[in-house]
C-alpha positions as CSV (number, residue, x, y, z in Angstrom):
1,X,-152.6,204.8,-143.4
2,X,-150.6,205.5,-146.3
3,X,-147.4,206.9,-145.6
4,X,-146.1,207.9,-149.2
5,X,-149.6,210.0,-149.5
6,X,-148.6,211.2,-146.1
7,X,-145.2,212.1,-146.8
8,X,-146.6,214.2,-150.0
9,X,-149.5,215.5,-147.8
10,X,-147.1,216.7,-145.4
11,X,-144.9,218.2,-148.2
12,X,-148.3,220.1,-149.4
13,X,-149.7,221.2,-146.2
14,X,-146.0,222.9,-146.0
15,X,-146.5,225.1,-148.6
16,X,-150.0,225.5,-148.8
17,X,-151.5,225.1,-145.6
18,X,-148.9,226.3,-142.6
19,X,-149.1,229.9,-142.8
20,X,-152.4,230.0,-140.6
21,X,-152.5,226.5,-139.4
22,X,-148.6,226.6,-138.4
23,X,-146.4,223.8,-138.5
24,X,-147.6,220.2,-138.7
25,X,-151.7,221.4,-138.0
26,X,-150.9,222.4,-134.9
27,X,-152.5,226.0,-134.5
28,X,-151.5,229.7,-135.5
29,X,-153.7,232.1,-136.2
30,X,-156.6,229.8,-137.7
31,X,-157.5,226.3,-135.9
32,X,-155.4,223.5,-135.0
33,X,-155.5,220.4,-137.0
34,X,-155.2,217.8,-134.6
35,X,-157.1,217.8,-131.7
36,X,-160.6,217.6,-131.0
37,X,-163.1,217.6,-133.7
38,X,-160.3,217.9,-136.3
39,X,-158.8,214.3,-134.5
40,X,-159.6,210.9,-136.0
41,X,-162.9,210.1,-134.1
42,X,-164.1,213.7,-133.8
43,X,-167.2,215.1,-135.4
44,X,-165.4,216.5,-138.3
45,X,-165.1,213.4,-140.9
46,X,-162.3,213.0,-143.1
47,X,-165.0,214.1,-146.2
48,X,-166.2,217.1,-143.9
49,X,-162.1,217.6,-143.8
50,X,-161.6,217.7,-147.5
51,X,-164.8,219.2,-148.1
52,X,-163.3,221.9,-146.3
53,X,-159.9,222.3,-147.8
54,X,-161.5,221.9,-151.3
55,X,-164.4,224.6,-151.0
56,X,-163.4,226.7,-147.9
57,X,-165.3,227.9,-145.2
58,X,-167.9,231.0,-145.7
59,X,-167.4,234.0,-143.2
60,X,-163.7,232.3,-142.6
61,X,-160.1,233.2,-143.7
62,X,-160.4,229.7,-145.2
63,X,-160.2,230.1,-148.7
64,X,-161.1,227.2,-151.2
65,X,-158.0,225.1,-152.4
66,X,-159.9,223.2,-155.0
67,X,-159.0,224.9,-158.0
68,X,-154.7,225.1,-156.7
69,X,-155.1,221.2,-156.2
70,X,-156.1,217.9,-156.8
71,X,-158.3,216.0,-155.6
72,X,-155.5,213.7,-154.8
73,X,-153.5,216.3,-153.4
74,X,-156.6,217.2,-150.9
75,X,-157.0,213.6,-150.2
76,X,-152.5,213.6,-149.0
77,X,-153.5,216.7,-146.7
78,X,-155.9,214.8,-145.0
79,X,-154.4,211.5,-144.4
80,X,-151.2,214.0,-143.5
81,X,-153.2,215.5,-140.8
82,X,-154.8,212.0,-139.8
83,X,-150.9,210.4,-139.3
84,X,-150.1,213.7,-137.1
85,X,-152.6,213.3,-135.2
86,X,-152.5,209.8,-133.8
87,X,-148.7,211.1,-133.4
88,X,-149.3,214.1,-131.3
89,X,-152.3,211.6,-129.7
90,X,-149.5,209.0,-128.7
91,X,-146.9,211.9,-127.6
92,X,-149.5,213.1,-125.2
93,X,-150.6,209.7,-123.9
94,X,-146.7,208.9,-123.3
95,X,-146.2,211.8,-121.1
96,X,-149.2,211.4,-119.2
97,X,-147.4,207.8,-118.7
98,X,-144.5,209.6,-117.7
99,X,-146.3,211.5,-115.2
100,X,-147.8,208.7,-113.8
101,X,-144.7,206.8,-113.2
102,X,-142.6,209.8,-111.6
103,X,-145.4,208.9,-108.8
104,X,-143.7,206.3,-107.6
């Protein structure tokens, strides 16, 4: 819920983390960030999250980040990708209004 750790998350995840997760988290060539069990509520936790970004994934093109940043900088990533995706949750919920309303 911060957004000046956002801001510098999402200035982080630029430079570090779009190449294979393209813009904003949302899916290139390796997983999408904000949906599903990447989302706030899903099985992945915020620790599994940074867990992740800090040691990588075995038998993945994830590599480990934890020695390029902090764990401050891992920690902006993660709220970054948390604020996105409540956004991209409310975008999808407002269309689906939208939809619903062109019903009538």
């Amino acid at each position: 819920g911060n957004a000046a750790a956002a801001r510098k998350g999402e200035e982080l995840f630029g430079r570090n983390c779009q190449q294979c997760h393209n813009t904003r988290g949302h899916g290139g060539k390796c997983p999408q960030l904000v949906r599903g069990a990447w989302a706030p509520g899903g099985p992945n936790s915020d620790r599994f999250m940074f867990d992740t970004i800090s040691k990588g994934r075995p038998n993945t093109q994830m590599g480990a980040f934890g020695l390029a940043l902090s764990e401050e900088e891992i920690w902006q990533i993660v709220t970054f990708l948390r604020e996105e995706a409540v956004r991209v949750k409310a975008t999808a919920r407002k269309a689906a209004d939208d939809d619903d309303a062109s019903w009538y």
